[in-house]
Each structure stands twice: as structure tokens, then as C-alpha cells.
C-alpha positions in Angstrom: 13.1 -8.3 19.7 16.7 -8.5 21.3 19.1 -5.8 21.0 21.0 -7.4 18.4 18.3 -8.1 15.8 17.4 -4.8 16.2 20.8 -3.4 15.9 21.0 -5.5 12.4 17.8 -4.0 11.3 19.4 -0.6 11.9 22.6 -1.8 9.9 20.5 -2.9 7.1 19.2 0.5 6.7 22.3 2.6 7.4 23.9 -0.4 4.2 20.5 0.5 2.1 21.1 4.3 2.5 24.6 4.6 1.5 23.9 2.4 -1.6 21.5 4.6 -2.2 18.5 2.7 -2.4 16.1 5.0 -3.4 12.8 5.9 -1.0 14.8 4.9 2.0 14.8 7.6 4.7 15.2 5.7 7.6 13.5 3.1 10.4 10.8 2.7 12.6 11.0 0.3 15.6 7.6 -0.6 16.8 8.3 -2.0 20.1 9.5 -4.3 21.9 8.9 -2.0 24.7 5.3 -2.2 24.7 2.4 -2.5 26.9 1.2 -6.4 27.0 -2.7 -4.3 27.7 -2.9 -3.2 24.1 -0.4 -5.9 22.5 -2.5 -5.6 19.7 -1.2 -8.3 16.9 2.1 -7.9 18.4 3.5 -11.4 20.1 3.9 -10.1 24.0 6.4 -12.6 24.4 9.1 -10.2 23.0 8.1 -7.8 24.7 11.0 -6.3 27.5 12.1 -3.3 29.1 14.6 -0.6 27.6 17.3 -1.7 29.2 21.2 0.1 28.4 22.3 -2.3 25.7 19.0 -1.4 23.5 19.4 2.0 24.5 23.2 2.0 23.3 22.0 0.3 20.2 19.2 3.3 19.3 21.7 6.4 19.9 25.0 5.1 17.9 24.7 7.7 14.9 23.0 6.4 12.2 22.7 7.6 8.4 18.9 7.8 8.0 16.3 8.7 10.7 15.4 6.5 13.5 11.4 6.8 15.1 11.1 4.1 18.3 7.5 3.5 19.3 6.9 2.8 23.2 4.2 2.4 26.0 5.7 5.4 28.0 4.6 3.9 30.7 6.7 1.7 30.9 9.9 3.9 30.3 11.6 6.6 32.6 11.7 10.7 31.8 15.3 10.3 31.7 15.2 7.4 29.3 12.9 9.4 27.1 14.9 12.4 27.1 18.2 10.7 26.3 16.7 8.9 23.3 15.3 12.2 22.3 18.8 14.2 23.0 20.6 11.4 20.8 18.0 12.3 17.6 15.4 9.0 18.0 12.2 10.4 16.8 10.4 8.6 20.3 6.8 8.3 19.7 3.6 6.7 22.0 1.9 3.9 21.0 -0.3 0.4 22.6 -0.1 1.9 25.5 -1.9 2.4 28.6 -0.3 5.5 29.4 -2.4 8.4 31.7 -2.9 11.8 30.3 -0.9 12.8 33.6 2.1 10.3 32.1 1.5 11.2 28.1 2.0 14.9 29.2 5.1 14.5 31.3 6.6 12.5 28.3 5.5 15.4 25.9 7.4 17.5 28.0 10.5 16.1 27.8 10.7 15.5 24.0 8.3 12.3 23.0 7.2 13.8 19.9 4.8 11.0 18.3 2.0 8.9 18.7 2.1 6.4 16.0 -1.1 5.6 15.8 -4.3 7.7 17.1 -7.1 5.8 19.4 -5.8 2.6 18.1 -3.7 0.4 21.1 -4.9 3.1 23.8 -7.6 3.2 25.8 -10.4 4.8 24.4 -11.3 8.9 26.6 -13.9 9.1 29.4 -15.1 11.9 30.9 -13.0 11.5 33.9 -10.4 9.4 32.8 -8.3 11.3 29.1 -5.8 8.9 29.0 -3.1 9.2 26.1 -5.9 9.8 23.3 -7.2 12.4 25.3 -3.4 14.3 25.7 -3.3 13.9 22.3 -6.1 15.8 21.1 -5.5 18.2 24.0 -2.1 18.9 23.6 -1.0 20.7 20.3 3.1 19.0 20.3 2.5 15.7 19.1 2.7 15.4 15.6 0.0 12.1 15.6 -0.5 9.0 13.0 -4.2 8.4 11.8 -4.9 5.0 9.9 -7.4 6.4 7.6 -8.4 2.3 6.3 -12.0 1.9 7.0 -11.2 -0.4 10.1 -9.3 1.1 11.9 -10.7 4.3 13.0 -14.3 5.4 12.5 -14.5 8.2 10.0 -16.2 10.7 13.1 -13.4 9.6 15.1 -11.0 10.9 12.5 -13.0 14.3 11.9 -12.8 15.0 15.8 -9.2 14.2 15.4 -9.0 17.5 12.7 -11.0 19.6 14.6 -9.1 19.0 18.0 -5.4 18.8 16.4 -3.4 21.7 14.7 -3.8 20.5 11.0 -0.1 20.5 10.5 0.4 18.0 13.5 -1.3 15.6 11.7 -0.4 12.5 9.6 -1.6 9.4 7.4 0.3 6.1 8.0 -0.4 2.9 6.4 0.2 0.4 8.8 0.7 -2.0 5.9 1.8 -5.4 5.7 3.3 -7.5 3.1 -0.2 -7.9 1.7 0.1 -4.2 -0.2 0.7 -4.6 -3.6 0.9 -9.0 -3.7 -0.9 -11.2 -5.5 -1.4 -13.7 -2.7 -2.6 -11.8 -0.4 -2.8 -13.9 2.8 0.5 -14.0 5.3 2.3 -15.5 8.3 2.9 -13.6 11.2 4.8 -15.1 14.3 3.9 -18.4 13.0 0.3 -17.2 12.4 -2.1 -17.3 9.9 -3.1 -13.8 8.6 -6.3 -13.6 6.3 -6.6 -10.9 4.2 -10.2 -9.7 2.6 -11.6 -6.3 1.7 -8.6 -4.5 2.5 -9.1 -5.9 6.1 -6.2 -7.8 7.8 -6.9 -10.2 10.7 -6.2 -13.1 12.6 -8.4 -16.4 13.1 -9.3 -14.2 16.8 -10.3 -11.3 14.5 -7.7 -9.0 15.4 -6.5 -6.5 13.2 -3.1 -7.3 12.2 -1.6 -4.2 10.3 -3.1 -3.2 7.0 -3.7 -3.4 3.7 -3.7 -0.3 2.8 -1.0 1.4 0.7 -0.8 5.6 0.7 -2.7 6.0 -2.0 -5.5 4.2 -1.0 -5.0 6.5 2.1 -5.1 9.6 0.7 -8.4 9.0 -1.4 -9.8 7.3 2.0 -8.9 10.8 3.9 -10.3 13.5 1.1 -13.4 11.2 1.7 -14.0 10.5 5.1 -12.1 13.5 6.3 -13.8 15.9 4.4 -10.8 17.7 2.9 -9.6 18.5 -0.4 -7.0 16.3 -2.6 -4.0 19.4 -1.7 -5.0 18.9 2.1 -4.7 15.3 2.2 -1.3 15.7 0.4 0.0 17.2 3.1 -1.3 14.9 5.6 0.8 12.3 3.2 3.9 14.1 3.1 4.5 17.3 4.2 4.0 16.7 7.9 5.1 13.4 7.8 8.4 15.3 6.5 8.4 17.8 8.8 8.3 15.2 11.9 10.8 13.5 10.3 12.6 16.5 10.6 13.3 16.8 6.3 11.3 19.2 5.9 14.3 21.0 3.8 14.6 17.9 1.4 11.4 16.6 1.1 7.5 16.6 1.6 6.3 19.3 -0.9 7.0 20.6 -5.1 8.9 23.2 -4.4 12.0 24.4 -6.0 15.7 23.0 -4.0 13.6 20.0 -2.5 13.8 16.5 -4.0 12.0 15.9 -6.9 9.4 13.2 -6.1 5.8 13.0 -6.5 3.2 10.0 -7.1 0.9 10.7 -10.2 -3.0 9.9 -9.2 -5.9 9.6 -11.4 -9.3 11.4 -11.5 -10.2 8.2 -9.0 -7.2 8.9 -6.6 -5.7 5.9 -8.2 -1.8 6.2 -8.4 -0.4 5.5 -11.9 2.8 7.0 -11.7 5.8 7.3 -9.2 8.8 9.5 -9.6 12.0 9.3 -7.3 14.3 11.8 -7.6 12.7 12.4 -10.7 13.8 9.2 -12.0 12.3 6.9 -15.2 8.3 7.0 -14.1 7.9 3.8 -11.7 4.5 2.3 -13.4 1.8 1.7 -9.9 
């Protein structure tokens, strides 16, 4: 995307924020300064360096948090660290990036990687690459897709074995799909088919996913092997705490905000509370 699409995107939240829209905290930016190797569903087309006009656009001051995902490969230390200095939560994702490259931009503040083995090379014995950093290096606070499709569930449990618990997180990836009744989309002027929770194109690339954070949570107690508590925190306590909110939100404690998602026996969500607002029905 071009720097002033993005720059309206930003605008849109900073406008949703001081309305207060509620369950707004902020934006994440998933390229376009990614790696056309792991383009994933993304259109490489858009794709383009981070040049000063974006990076002028990222730092203004904003009123909710801003998270960029990038091949760091393809952007400079000093880039990084600017971005980083400025308050952009900079995370690592479809990327090619080394282990020798993932650790240099650990080092000088990248502080994500938005979605674990997903868009990355997958480790060798000789050759880590950015999975590899990632479950070697305890910084990165690291996004698992816990869907079925995306990651195998012994993937995931060498994930938790090799990461500090607390530098974990569950993200959704989801597309429009979560929560319609017409669940087939359009992306970049492509059809998206949508089927047992499993997003694709007519290629059979995944393409997001339908998975809401429910669905995640019940998916992680079961094929992480935790209990309902420990998933929680996966959902939103270390998310928060990446986030840097950690005093506002991500647990039920007394002087943080009062909301909390009601599930069933079944890990089904009936209720939402924002702000402990009217109950939201699921």
C-alpha cells in the first residue's frame, strides 16, 4: 500500500479512538514491506521498500498503538531502531530473514514476530533462520495461529517448550469470514473459499482465517495441552503486555478495565463485556 492509504488507515483509527469506539486499541500494518519469497496471500505487487515518506507517516504521534510487520531483511538497523524509538511495536513476519539478521534486529528493538513458522522458512540443522531465532532467543514476544491449518499442533507444543510462556501469544489471523453468514470473500479481486474453518484461494493458499479468539483459545487448551487460565493469558495478558497496556488491560484485576468474554462448558463464548458495558450476546 502507498503511504497515504496507510496514513488514512491510521487516521481512521486515531477518529475511532477519540469517539471512543469501544475495543479499539490501536493498528496493525501487515506489510507492504515484505518479502515477495513468502508473499503468502499477500498481492506482491504492493509490495515496496520503507522509504522516508512511510516512515514519516508510522512515527507522527498517534492515539492508539501502532504494530508494523516487516521482512527485516529487507529494512536497515537504523530504520528499525527509529521506528522502534518513535513507539511502532515493529514485528517480523513473511520473511526470509537469517537467524544472523533476526538477531541483529532483536537487538536493536524488533520486538514481534507476528506469526510463528508461518511465512518463514521452515529450521534446518545448519541453517535456523528466523523460526529458529525465535525459539532461541527469549525477547520476542511471538504470534501462534492455533486454527488447525496453520501450524501443526507438535509444532505449537515445541513452540511452549522452547519460548518463555509469557512471550507467547494467540492471534486470529481472521478475515471477514468470522462471524458472517456468507462466508466466502474477495481479496485483491480474488475469490476466497471458505470451508471447515479453512480459508483459501483456487491455488490452495491459505488466505487469513476463520478463526475468531474463541475458537482460539478452546483450539490452544486442546492442542497445547494447557489449562483454560493458561490459554487466557496467551489471549490477553501477553498480548497486553506487548502491547505495552499491561496497566489497563489483559487480566481481572482491580484498577484495570473491566472486560471479559463469558465461555461455556464447551469454550463457546456467550457473553462479551466492554468496559463492563450491557452484556454483548456472541
Amino acid at each position: 500500500e502507498t503511504p497515504d492509504k496507510i496514513a488514512r488507515a491510521l487516521d481512521a483509527i486515531d477518529e475511532a479512538i477519540e469517539a471512543k469506539v469501544p475495543g479499539i486499541v490501536g493498528i496493525h500494518v501487515e506489510g507492504p514491506v515484505l518479502n515477495p519469497a513468502r508473499k503468502g496471500i499477500h498481492d506482491p505487487v504492493r509490495f515496496r521498500d520503507l522509504d522516508d515518506d512511510m516512515v514519516a507517516v508510522l512515527t507522527r504521534p498517534r492515539k492508539g498503538k501502532v504494530m508494523l510487520t516487516i521482512a527485516p531483511e529487507r529494512v536497515p538497523l537504523d530504520t528499525i531502531k527509529r521506528l522502534v524509538a518513535a513507539g511502532v511495536l515493529v514485528s517480523a513476519g513473511h520473511s526470509e530473514a537469517s537467524y544472523e539478521q533476526a538477531m541483529a534486529a532483536f537487538d536493536v528493538g524488533l520486538s514481534g514476530i507476528t506469526h510463528l513458522y508461518n511465512a518463514m522458512p521452515a529450521m534446518q540443522q545448519r541453517v535456523p533462520g528466523l523460526a529458529g531465532a525465535t525459539l532461541d532467543d527469549p525477547r520476542p514476544y511471538s504470534g501462534l495461529i492455533i486454527d488447525g491449518f496453520h501450524v501443526s499442533a507438535p509444532m505449537l507444543r515445541l513452540a511452549l517448550k522452547a519460548r518463555p510462556f509469557d512471550k507467547l501469544m494467540l492471534v486470529t489471523d481472521a478475515m471477514s469470514s468470522v462471524g458472517a453468514v456468507e462466508k466466502d470473500f474477495v481479496l485483491h479481486g480474488r475469490p476466497i473459499a471458505v470451508s471447515g474453518g479453512k480459508c483459501v484461494n483456487v491455488d490452495g493458499t491459505l488466505a487469513g482465517s476463520d478463526l475468531d479468539m474463541g475458537a482460539a483459545v478452546a483450539n490452544a487448551v486442546e492442542q497445547l495441552r494447557i489449562t483454560v487460565d493458561q490459554a487466557a493469558v496467551l489471549a490477553a495478558t501477553n498480548p497486553a503486555a506487548f502491547l505495552g497496556l499491561s496497566h489497563e488491560r489483559g487480566a481481572l484485576a482491580p484498577g484495570l478495565r473491566a472486560d471479559w468474554v463469558v465461555l461455556d462448558a464447551a469454550l463457546k463464548p456467550v457473553e462479551t463485556r466492554i468496559a463492563a458495558a450491557e452484556p454483548v450476546a456472541a
